[in-house]
C-alpha positions as CSV (number, residue, x, y, z in Angstrom):
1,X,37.5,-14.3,47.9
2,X,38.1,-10.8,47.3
3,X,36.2,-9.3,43.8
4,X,38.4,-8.9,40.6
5,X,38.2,-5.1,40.6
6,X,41.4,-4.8,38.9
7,X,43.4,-3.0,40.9
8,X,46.4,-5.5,42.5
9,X,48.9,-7.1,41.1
10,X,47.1,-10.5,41.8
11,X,44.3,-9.4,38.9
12,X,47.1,-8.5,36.9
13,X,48.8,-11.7,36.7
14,X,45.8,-13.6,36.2
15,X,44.8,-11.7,33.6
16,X,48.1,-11.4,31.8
17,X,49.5,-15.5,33.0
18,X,52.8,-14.3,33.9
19,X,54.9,-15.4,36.5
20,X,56.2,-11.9,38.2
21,X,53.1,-9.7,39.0
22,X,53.2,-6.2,37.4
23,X,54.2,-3.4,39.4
24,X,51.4,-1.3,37.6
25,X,48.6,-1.7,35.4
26,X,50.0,0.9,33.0
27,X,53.5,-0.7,32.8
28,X,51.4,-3.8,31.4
29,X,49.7,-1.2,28.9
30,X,52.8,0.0,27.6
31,X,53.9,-3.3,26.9
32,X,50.9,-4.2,25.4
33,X,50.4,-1.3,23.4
34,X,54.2,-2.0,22.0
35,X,53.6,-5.1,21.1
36,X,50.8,-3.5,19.3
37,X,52.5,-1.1,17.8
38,X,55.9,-3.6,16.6
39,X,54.0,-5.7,14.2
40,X,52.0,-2.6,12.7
41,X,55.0,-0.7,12.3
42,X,56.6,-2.6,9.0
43,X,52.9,-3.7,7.7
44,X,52.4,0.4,7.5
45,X,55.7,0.8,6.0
C-alpha cells in the first residue's frame, strides 16, 4: 500500500467520497471554497 501523500487522484476521492476522481487538487479547492463562499454570501448581505 502506497502512503496517502496526497498527491493522486486516488487520495482525492477518498478524501472527498465521490465517485469520478478529481483531475486536480485545486479544482476540488475551488469547489470547496465556493461552497464556502455560497452560503456566506446572503448571511453577509
Amino acid at each position: 500500500m502506497e502512503p496517502a501523500t496526497g498527491s493522486g487522484p486516488g487520495y482525492m476521492r477518498s478524501a472527498v467520497h465521490d465517485p469520478e476522481p478529481q483531475p486536480d487538487p485545486e479544482t476540488a479547492i475551488q469547489v470547496f471554497a465556493a461552497a464556502n463562499a455560497a452560503p456566506a454570501a446572503p448571511a453577509a448581505g
